[in-house]
Structure formats: structure tokens, C-alpha cells
N, C-alpha and C positions, 0 to 999 in steps of 0.2 A: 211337686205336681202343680201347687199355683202359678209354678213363673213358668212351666213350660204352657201351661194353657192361655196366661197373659203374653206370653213370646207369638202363639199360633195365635190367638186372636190381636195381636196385632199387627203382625205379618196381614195377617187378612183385608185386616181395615186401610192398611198402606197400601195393598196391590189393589184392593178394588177403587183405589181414587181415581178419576175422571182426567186428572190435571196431569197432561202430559209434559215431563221434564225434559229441554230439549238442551241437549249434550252442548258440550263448551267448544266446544271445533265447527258448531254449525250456527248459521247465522240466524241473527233474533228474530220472530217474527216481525216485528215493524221494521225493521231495516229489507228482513228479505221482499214485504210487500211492496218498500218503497223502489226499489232496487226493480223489483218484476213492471212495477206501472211507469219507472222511465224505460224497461228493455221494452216493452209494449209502445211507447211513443219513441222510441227508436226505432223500432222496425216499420212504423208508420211512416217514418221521416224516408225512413231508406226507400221505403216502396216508393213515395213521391218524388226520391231523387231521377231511381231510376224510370220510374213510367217520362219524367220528364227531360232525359238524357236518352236518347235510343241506341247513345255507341255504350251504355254502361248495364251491366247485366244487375241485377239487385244485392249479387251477394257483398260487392265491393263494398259499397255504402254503407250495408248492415252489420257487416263484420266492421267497420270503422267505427260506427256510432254503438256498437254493441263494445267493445275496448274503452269509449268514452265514459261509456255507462260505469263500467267496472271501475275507471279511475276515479269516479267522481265522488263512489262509493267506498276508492280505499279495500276491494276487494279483490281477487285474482278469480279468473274462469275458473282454476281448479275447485278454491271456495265456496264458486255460485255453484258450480256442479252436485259437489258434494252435500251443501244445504238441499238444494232441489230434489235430490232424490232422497233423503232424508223426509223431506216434507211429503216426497210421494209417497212413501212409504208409513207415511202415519196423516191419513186421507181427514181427518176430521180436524187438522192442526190447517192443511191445507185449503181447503172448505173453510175456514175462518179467512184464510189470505185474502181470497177469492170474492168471499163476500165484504171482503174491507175495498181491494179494486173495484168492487161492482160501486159500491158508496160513494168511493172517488170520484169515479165517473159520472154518474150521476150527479154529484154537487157541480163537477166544473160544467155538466149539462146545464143545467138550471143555472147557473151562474151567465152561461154565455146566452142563454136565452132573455134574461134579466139584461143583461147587458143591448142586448137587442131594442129589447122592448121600452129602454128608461127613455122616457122625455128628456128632451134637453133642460138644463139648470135656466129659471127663469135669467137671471142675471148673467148669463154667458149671450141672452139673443138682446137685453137691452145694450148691453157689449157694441152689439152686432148692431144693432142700430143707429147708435150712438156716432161710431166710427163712420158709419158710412154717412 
């Protein structure tokens, strides 16, 4: 009677963990977010191909750069598919992705804004002076 009630409360304490185990055919959380934030600045790229080509329609470019993405990552569309809707289907694994892109972005925000705003290196204008 002890080990079936150690068997049922541990069954219990195992199903109610928080930490979702994600299958070995689907890809890891950090590679699949790395993978969504270049499909994401590939689809940007493709848009600005075509808004700046008017004989070329958008899907060209995206479906090209969207093949680049996959080989760059070593992954096959079937793969990314398959992870993705895995990840749809468990929304709180997702929702972590989601808010790791949002941070992403955010940093190279701030970064390029930084980058904006830096003063010139004192020694790059006495350079500059020097020369001239």
C-alpha cells in the first residue's frame, strides 16, 4: 500500500511541474528564437527589396531570404514548421520566445540610438585637424 501511494504522489508531483519538456524532433528554444528574429529581418529586407523594385512582387525576395535563413541555421522548412507549431501549441513556451525578440529588439534599439547620439572620439578630430 506504501509504494502504490509513493507511485500516486509522485505521478502527481511530476505532472504538476511548470517546466515544459520539449520533444527531441523540435527545435530548442534559443535557436528557434534566433531563427524567428533573422525570419523577421528577412521579411523586412524582402519588403524593402520590393517596395524598391516595382517590376518585382514581395513574395520573390522573401521566399529567397526566407531559404537563406533556414540554411544558415542548418534547418529545413519541414523542421521550422514542425517546431512552430509545436511552440503554438504550448503558448507559454511561446510567450517566453516572444518576449526574448521583444529584448532583442529593444537592445539593438538602444544600441543604435547610442550609436547616434556618441560624440566623436576626442583624438579622431585632433586627427582631423592635424591633417588638415
Amino acid at each position: 500500500m506504501k509504494a502504490i501511494s509513493f507511485l500516486v504522489l509522485s505521478f502527481v508531483a511530476f505532472s504538476c511541474s511548470d517546466e515544459i519538456q520539449i520533444p527531441h524532433n523540435v527545435i530548442s528554444s534559443e535557436k528557434m528564437s534566433a531563427i524567428m528574429w533573422d525570419m523577421m529581418r528577412a521579411q523586412a529586407l524582402a519588403a524593402e527589396v520590393a517596395r524598391k523594385d516595382s517590376s518585382m512582387t514581395a513574395d520573390a525576395p522573401r521566399e529567397m531570404f526566407t531559404k537563406k535563413v533556414f540554411q544558415v541555421h542548418r534547418v529545413t522548412a519541414d523542421d521550422f514548421d514542425k517546431s512552430y507549431n509545436w511552440y503554438m501549441d504550448h503558448p507559454k513556451m511561446m510567450k517566453e520566445m516572444f518576449d526574448s525578440l521583444y529584448s532583442h529588439k529593444q537592445k539593438e534599439n538602444e544600441q543604435a540610438i547610442q550609436e547616434r547620439h556618441r560624440s566623436p572620439r576626442a583624438d579622431s578630430v585632433y586627427k582631423k585637424i592635424l591633417i588638415k
